[in-house]
C-alpha positions as CSV (number, residue, x, y, z in Angstrom):
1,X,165.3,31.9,-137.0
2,X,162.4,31.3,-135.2
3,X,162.9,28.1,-132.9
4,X,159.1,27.2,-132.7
5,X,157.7,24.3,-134.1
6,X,155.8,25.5,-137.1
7,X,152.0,25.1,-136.4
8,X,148.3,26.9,-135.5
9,X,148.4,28.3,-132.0
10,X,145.7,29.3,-129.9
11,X,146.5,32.2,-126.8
12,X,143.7,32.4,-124.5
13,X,143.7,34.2,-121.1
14,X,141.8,32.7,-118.0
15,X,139.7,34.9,-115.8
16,X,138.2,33.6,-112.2
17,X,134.9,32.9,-112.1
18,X,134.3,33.2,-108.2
19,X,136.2,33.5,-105.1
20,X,136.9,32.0,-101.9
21,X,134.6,32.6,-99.0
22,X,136.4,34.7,-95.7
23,X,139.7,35.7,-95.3
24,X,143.2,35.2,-96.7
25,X,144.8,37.8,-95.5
26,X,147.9,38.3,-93.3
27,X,149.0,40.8,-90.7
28,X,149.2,44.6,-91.7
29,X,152.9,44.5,-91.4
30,X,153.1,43.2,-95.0
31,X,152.5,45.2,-98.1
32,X,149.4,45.6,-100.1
33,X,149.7,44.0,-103.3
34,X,150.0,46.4,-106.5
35,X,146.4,47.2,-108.2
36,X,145.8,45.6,-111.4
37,X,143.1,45.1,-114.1
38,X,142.5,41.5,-113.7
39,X,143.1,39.3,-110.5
40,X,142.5,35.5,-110.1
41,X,140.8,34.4,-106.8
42,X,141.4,31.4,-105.5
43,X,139.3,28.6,-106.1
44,X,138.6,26.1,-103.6
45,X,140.9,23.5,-105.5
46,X,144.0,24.5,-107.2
47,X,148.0,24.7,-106.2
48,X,148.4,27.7,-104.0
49,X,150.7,25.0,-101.7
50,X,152.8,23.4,-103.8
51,X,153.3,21.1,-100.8
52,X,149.7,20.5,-100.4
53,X,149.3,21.8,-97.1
54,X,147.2,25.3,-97.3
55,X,144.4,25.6,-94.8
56,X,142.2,27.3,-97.4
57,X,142.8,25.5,-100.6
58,X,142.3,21.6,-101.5
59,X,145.2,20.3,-103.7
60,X,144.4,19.3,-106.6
61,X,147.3,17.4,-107.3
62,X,148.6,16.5,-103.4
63,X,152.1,14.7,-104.8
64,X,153.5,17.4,-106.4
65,X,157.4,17.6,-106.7
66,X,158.3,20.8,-105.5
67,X,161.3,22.7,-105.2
68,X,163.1,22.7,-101.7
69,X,163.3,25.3,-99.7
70,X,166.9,26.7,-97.6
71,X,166.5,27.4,-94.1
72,X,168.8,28.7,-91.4
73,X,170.7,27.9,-88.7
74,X,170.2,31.2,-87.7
75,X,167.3,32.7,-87.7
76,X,164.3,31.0,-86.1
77,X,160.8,31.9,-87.4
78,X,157.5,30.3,-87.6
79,X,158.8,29.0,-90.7
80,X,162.2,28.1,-90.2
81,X,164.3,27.3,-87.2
82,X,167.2,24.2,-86.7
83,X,168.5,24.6,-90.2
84,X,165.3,23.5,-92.1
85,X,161.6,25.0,-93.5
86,X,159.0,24.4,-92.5
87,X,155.4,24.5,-94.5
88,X,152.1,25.4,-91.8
89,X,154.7,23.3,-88.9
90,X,156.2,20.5,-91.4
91,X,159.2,19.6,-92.6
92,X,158.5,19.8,-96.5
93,X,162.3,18.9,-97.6
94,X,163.0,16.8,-100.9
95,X,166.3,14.9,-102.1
96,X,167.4,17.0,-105.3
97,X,171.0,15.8,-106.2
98,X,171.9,18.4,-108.8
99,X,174.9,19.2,-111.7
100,X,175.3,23.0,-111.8
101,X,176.9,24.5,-115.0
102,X,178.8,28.3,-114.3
103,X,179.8,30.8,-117.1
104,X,179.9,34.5,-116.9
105,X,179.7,34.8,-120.9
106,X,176.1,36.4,-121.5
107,X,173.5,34.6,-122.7
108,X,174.4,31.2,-120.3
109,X,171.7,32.6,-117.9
110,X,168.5,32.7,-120.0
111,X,169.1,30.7,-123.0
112,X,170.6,27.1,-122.8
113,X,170.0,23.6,-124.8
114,X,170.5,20.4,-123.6
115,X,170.7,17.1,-125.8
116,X,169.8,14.1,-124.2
117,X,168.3,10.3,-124.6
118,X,165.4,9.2,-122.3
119,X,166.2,6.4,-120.3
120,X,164.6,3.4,-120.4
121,X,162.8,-0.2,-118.7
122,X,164.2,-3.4,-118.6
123,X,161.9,-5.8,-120.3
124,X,160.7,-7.8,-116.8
125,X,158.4,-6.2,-114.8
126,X,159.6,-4.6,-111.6
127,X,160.4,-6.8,-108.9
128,X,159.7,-7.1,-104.8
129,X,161.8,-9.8,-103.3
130,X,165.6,-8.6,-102.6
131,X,166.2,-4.9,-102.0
132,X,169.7,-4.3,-104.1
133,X,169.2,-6.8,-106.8
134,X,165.4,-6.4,-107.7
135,X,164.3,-5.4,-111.6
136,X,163.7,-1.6,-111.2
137,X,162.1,0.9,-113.4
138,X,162.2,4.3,-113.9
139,X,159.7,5.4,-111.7
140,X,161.1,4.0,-109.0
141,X,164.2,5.8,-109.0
142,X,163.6,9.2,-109.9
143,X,159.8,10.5,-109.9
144,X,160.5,13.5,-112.2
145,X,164.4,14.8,-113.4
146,X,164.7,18.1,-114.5
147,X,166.4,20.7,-115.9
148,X,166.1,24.2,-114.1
149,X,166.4,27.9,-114.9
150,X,166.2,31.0,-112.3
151,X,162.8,33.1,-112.9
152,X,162.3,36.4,-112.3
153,X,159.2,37.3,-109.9
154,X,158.9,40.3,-107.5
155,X,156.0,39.2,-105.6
156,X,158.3,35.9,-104.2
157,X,160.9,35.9,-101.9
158,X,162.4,38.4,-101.0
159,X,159.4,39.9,-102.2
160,X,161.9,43.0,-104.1
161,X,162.1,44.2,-107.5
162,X,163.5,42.0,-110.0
163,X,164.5,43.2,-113.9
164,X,164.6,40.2,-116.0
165,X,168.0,39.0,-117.2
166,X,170.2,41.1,-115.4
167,X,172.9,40.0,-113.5
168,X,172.0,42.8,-111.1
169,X,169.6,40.7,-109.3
170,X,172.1,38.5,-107.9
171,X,172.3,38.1,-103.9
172,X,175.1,39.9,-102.5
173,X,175.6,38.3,-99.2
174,X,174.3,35.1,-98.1
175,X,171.1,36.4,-96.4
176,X,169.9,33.4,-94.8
177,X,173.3,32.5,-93.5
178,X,175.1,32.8,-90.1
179,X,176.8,36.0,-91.0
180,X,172.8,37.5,-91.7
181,X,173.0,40.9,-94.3
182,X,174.8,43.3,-92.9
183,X,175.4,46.9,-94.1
184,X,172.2,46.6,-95.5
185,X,174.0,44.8,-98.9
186,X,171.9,43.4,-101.7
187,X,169.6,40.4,-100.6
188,X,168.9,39.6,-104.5
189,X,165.7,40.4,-106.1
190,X,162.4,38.6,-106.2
191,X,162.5,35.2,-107.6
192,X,161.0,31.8,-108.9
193,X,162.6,28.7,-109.9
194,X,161.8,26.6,-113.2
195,X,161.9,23.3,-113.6
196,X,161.6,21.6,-116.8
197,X,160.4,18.0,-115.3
198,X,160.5,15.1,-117.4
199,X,157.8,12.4,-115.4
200,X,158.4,8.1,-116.2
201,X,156.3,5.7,-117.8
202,X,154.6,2.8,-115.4
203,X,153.0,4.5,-112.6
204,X,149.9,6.3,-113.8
205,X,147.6,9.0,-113.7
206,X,149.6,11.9,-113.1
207,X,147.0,13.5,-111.4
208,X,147.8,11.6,-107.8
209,X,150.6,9.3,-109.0
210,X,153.4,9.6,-111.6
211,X,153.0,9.1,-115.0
212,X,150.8,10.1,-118.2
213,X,150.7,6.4,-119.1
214,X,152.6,3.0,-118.8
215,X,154.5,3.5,-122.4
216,X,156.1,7.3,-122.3
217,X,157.9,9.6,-120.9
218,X,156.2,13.3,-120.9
219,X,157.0,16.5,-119.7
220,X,155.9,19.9,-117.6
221,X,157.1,23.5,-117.4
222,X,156.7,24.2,-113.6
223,X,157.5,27.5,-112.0
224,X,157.8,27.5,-107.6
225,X,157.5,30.7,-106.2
226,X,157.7,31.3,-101.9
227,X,155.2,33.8,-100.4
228,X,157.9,35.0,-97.8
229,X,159.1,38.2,-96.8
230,X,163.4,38.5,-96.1
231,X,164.7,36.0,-93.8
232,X,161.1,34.4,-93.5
233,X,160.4,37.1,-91.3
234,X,156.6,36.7,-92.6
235,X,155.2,33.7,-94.7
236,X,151.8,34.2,-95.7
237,X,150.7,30.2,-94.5
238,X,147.8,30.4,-97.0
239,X,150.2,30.0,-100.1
240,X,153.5,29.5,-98.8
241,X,155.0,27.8,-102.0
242,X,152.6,28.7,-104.7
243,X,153.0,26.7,-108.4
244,X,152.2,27.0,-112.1
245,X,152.2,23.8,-114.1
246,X,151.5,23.4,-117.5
247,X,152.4,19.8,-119.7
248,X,154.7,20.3,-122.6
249,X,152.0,20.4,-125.5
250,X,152.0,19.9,-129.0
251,X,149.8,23.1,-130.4
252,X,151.4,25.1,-126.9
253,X,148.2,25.2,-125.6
254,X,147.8,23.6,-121.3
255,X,145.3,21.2,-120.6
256,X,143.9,23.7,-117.7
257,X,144.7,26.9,-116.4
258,X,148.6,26.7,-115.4
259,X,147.6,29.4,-112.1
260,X,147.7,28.2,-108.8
261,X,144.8,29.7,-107.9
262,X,142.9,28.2,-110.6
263,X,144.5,25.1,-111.4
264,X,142.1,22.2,-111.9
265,X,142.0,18.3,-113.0
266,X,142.2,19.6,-116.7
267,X,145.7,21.1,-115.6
268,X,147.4,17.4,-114.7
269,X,145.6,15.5,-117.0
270,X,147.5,14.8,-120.4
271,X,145.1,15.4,-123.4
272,X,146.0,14.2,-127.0
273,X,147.9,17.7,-127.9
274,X,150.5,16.2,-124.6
275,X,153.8,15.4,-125.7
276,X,154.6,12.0,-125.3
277,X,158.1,10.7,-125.8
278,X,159.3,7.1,-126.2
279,X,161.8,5.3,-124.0
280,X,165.2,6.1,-125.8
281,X,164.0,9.1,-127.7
282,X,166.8,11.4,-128.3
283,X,165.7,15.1,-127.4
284,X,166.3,18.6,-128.0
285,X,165.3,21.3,-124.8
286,X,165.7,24.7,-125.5
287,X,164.8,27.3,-122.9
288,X,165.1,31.0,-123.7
289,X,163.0,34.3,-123.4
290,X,160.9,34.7,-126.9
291,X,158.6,37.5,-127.7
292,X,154.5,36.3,-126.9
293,X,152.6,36.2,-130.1
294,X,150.3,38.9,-130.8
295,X,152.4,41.1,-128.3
296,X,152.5,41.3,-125.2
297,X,156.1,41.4,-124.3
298,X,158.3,38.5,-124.0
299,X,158.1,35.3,-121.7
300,X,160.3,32.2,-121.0
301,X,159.8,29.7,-123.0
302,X,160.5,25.6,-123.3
303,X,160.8,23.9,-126.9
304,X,161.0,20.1,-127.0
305,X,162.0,18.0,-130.1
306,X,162.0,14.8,-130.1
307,X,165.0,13.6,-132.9
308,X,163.8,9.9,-133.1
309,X,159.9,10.3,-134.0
310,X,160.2,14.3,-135.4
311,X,157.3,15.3,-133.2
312,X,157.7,18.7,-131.2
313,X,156.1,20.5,-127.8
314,X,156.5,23.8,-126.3
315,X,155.4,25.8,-123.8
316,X,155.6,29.7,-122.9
317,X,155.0,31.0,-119.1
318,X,152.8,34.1,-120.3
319,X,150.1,35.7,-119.3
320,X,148.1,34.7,-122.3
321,X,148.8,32.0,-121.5
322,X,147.1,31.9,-118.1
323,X,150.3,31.6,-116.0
324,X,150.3,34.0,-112.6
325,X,152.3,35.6,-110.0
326,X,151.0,35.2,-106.4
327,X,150.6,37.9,-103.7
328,X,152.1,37.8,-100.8
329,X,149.1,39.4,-99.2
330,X,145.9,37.8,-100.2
331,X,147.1,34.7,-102.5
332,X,145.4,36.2,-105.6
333,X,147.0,36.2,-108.9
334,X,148.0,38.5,-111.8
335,X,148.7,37.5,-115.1
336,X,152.2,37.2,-115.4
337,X,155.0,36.6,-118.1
338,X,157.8,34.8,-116.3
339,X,160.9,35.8,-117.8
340,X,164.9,34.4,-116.6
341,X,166.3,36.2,-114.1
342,X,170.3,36.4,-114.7
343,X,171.5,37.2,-118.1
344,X,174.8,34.7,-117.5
345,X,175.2,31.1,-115.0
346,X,178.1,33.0,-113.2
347,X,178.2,31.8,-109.5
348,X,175.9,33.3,-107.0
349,X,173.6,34.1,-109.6
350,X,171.1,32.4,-107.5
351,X,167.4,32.1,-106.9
352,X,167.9,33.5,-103.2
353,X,165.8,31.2,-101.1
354,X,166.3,27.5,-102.7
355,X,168.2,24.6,-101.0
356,X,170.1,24.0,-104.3
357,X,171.9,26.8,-105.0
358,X,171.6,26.6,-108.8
359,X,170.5,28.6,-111.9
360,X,171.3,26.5,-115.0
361,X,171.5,22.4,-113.3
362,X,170.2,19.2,-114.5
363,X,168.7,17.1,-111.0
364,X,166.7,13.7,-110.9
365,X,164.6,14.2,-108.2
366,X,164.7,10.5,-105.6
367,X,163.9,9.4,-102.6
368,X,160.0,9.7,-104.1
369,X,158.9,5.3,-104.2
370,X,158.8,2.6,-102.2
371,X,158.3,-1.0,-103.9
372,X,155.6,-3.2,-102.0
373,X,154.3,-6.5,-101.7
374,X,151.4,-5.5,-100.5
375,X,149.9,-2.7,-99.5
376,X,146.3,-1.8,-96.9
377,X,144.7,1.3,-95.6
378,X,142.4,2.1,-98.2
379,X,141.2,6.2,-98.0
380,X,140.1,8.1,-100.0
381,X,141.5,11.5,-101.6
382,X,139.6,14.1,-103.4
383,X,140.6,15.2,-107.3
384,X,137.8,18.2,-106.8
385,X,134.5,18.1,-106.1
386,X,133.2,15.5,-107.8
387,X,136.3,13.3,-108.7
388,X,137.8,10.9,-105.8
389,X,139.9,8.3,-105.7
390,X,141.0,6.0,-103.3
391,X,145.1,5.6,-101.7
392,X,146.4,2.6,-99.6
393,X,148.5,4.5,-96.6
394,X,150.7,1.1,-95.3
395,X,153.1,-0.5,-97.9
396,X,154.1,-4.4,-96.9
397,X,157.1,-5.7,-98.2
398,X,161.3,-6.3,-97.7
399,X,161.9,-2.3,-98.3
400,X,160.0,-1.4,-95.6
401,X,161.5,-4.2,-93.2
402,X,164.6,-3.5,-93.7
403,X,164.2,0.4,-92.3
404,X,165.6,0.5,-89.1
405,X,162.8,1.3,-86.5
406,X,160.0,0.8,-89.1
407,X,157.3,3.7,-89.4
408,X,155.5,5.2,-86.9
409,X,154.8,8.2,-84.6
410,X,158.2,8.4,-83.8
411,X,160.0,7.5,-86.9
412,X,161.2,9.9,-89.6
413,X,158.3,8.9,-91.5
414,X,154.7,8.6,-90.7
415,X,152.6,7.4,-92.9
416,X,153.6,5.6,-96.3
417,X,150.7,7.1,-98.2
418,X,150.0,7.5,-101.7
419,X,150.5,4.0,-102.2
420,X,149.1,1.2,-105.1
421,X,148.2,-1.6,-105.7
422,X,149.4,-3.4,-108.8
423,X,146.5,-3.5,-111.2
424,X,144.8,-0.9,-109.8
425,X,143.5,1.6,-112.3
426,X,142.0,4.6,-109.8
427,X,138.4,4.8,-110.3
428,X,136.6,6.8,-112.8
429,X,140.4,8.2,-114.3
430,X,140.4,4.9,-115.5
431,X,144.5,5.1,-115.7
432,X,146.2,2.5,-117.3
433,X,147.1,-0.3,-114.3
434,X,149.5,0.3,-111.5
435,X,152.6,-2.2,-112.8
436,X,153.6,-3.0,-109.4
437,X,152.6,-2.8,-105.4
438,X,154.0,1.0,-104.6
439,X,154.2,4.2,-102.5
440,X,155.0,7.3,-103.5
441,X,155.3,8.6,-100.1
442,X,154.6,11.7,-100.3
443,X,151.0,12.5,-99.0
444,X,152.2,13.4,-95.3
445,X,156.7,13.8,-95.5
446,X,157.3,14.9,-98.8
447,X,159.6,12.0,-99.6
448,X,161.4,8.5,-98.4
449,X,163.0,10.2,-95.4
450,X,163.6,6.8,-94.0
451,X,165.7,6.2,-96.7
452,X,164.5,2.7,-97.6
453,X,163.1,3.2,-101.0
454,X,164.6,2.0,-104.4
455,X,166.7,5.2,-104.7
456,X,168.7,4.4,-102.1
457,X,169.6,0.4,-103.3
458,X,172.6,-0.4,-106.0
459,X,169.2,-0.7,-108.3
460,X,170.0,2.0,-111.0
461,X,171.8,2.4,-114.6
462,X,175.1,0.6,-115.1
463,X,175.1,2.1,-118.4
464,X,173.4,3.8,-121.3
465,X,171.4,0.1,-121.9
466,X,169.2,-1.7,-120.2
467,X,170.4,-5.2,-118.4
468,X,168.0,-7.9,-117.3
469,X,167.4,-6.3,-114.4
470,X,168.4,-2.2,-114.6
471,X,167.2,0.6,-116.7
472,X,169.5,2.7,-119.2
473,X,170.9,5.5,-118.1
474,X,170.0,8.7,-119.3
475,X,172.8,10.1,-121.5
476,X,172.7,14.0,-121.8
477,X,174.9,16.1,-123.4
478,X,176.5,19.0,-121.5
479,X,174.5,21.9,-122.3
480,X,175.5,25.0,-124.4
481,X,174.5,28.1,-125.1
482,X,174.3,29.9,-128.1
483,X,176.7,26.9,-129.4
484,X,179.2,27.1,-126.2
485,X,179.8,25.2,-123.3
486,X,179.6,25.9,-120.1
487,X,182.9,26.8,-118.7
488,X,182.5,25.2,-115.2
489,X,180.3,22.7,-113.2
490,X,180.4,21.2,-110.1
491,X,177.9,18.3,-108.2
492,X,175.5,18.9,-104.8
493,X,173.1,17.9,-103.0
494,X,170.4,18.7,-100.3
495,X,170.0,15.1,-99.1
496,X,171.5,16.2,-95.8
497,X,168.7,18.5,-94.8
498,X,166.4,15.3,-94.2
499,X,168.4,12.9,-92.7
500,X,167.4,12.6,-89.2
501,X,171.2,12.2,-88.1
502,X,172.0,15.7,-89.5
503,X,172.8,18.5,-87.2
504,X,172.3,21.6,-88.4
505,X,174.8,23.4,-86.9
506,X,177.8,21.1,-87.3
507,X,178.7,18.2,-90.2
508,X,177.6,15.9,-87.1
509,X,175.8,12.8,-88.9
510,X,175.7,14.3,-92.1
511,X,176.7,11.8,-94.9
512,X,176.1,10.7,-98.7
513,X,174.7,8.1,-98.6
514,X,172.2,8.7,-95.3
515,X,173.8,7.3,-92.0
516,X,170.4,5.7,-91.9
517,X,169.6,4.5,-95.6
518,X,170.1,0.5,-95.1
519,X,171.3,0.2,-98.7
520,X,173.9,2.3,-98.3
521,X,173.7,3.7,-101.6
522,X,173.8,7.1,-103.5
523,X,173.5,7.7,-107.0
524,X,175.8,10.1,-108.4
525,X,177.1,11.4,-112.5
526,X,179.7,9.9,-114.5
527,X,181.3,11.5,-117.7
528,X,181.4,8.8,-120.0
529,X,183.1,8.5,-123.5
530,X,186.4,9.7,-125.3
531,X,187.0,12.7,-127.2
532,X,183.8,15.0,-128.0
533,X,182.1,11.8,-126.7
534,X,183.4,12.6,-123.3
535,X,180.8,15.6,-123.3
536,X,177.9,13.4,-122.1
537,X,176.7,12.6,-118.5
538,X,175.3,9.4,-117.2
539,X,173.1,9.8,-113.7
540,X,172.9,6.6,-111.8
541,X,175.6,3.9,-111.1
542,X,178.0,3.7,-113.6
543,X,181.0,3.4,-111.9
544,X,183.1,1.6,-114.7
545,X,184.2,1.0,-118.1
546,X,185.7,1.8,-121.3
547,X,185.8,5.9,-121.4
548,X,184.1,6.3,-117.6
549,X,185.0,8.8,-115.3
550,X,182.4,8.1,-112.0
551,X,184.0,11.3,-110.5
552,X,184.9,10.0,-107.3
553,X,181.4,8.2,-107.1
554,X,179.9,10.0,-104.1
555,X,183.2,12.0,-103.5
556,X,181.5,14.3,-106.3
557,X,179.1,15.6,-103.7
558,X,181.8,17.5,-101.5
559,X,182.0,18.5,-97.8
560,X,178.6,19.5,-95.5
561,X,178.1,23.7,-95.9
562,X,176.9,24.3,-93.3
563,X,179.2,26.7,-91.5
564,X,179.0,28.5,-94.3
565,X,175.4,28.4,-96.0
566,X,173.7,28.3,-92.7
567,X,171.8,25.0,-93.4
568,X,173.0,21.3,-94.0
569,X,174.0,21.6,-97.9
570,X,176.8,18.9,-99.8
571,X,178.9,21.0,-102.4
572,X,181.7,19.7,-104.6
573,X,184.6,21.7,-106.0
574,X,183.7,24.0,-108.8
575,X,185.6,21.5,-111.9
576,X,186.6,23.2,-115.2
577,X,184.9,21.4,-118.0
578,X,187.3,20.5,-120.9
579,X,184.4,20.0,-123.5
């Protein structure tokens, strides 16, 4: 049976146009890139930096929500010393508490479905008067969950071979951790990460904010690969965390070419093929490897159905397509079909260089907003050459005054920028208005890492339907594949890597919730319901009630790592699931 949505497709492949002026390059030590037929040079705008920080390349989207990267206690480079990355000298960590589901029975690698019902907005408007008890939307909590899948990709770290759904590729020692690789064993075959992200309603345009519009949810296929060599021995700085990105579309078609070295305002700007999806929507996800039409070989691919209003989206990572590999080398691309990497979700079957060590996980990215009263600084940021708009970089309000120290030079954080006002409706992209004063904090820090933002405030689900004042949770089935569940799970979290307090070579001032988050709050899972019910997950802060099992509440998220991963990294018991 073929799982696509039955209608017209169009397969196009995207060629450069011109390059880059000077140099790229890196130190000879590194290995020349593989000849190929056709190349993509970067353009002068595009994602070659998923963190937006590549001295050669403008962003073109410069709040991007990228995977986080491990470091090591271990090993100091130019990239990585104390325990933690580092992107051109900054800290680029993210908060990504994750579910991981285990199985060694084939298929559980590269071909899973998840069920699961949007969440949705209280009635009111959001709120700015008392951190804890305000009306909070989505897209102040969680900037874009997702649901992730290990790609294969030789030309990312560690920059090996990698043969596409094959357990083979797993990592056979931890090669970033204190014990190093000895004996020359297995550091794991090149790899990418997938993540399926799902972005909220109420906080548009995607291109520099977070939403495709103030009424629905939509969704991206979004593949991070890192431009490192083993044990970030060499990084090319140019392209350190290079992305593709294409929107879930209706006729499979992106908006723009997917390629980080071509990627362009078309690429994050939903078009009327964009799937968009309704607060409450139940939905089907499936993710597998499916043969490219017209040939071509086969490429991973993401089918959405949306059960409530029949309407369907999909995407496929191909080169047709227009998605790319990077090279270490030069930053160019090559047409590429991204295809999984493991063949089964047994443990340590592991892209080798994330925080999260994950294959098959559902996340909700935080720690992403900050609600305002106000906010000032007006300056402007460039879309491409002839698009701009304008940011405020200072948010005013009770969230911010309740940080301890404030922001500044010496604070965690150091600038609150991009940030909104309500109303606003960003220039010539003529978005629909900004529904309250915000920052997304991410231009400079890469997230809330003063922990004062609505993630981190009693402010989220109490259940799968909205109150007065909270959203409803998002209810998701376990997943399965090929009809089967997932034998085992267990519940983690990389918050630890940005809290100040953390040491990184002890569990000295590591905690969930953040030493320093003055709401002292962490959201976690609950398993909710009775019987086959009892299959479904609620994220958030649902600690009680008929048929809930909160897991221990933030007891879920285990002991600090660290002695054994290397890095600051909370991990709960693996739990058998009794689906």
């Amino acid at each position: 049976m073929n799982p696509r949505p039955n209608i017209r497709r169009r397969w196009w492949l995207l060629v450069a146009a011109s390059a880059l002026t000077g140099t790229l390059g890196l130190p000879s030590v590194l290995p020349a890139p593989a000849s190929a037929a056709v190349t993509y040079a970067p353009q002068p705008y595009g994602e070659l930096d998923c963190n937006g920080l590549s001295p050669v390349q403008h962003p073109v989207r410069a709040s991007m929500d990228c995977t986080d990267v491990r470091g090591s206690s271990s090993t100091a480079t130019a990239y990585t010393w104390a325990g933690r990355f580092y992107d051109n000298g900054r800290y680029i960590g993210h908060d990504e508490p994750d579910m991981t589901f285990l199985s060694d029975m084939p298929g559980t690698g590269d071909n899973v479905t998840w069920t699961e019902t949007l969440g949705s907005d209280p009635s009111s408007a959001p709120t700015v008067a008392t951190p804890g008890k305000d009306v909070s939307h989505w897209f102040e909590l969680s900037v874009a969950p997702w649901f992730s899948m290990t790609m294969c990709d030789p030309d990312s770290y560690p920059q090996l071979p990698c043969t596409p759904e094959s357990d083979a590729n797993a990592p056979q020692c931890n090669a970033l951790g204190p014990a190093g690789c000895p004996g020359g064993a297995y550091p794991g075959a090149g790899a990418a990460f997938m993540e399926l992200q799902f972005y909220p309603p109420g906080f548009a345009p995607f291109s520099d904010s977070v939403s495709c519009d103030n009424s629905h949810w939509c969704a991206a296929l979004t593949i991070d690969s890192l431009e490192c060599t083993l044990g970030f021995a060499s990084c090319n700085p140019n392209c350190i965390e290079p992305v593709n990105f294409a929107f879930i579309q209706t006729n499979g078609i992106p908006t723009g070419p997917p390629s980080p070295q071509l990627a362009d305002l078309a690429t994050f700007t939903p078009n009327a093929q964009t799937l968009l999806m309704n607060p409450g929507d139940t939905i089907s996800v499936h993710m597998f490897d499916a043969p490219v039409p017209g040939g071509g070989g086969d490429a991973f691919e993401v089918v959405v159905d949306d059960l409530t209003t029949g309407q369907s989206g999909f995407m496929q990572a191909s080169a047709a397509n227009g998605f790319a590999d990077t090279s270490v080398q030069d930053c160019s691309g090559t047409p590429f079909n991204f295809q999984p990497e493991y063949s089964t979700a047994a443990p340590g079957n592991i892209a080798p260089w994330t925080a999260l060590a994950t294959n098959i996980s559902t996340e909700f990215e935080i720690g992403h907003f900050t609600p305002c009263t106000s906010v000032s600084g007006p300056a402007p940021v460039h879309l491409s050459r002839t698009v701009t708009d304008t940011y405020w970089s200072v948010c005013s309000g009770p969230y911010e005054a309740s940080a301890p120290g404030g922001d500044g030079p010496s604070q965690p954080e150091v600038s609150d920028a991009f940030c909104y006002p309500a109303g606003y409706t960003h220039k010539t992209q003529d978005s629909a208005p900004d529904t309250m004063n915000g920052c997304l904090d991410d231009l400079f820090q890469n997230g809330d890492l003063d922990f004062d933002g609505s993630s981190y405030w009693p402010e989220w689900p109490t259940g799968a339907a909205a109150t007065a004042t909270y959203p409803a949770s998002f209810v998701q089935d376990l997943p399965a594949s090929g009809g089967k569940q997932y034998s085992q799970y267990f519940v983690q979290t990389d918050v630890a890597l940005s809290e100040p307090t953390c040491s990184t070579t002890t569990t000295t001032g590591c905690a969930v919730p953040p030493p320093s988050a003055p709401g002292a709050f962490y959201p976690y899972w609950s398993r909710v319901g009775a019987g086959r019910a009892a299959c479904t997950i609620e994220f958030g802060n649902v600690a009680s009630g008929p048929g809930v099992d909160n897991l221990g509440e933030d007891a879920q998220y285990g002991t600090d790592q660290v002695a054994t991963l290397g890095y600051p990294e909370f991990e709960g018991p693996v739990q058998a699931n009794t689906c």
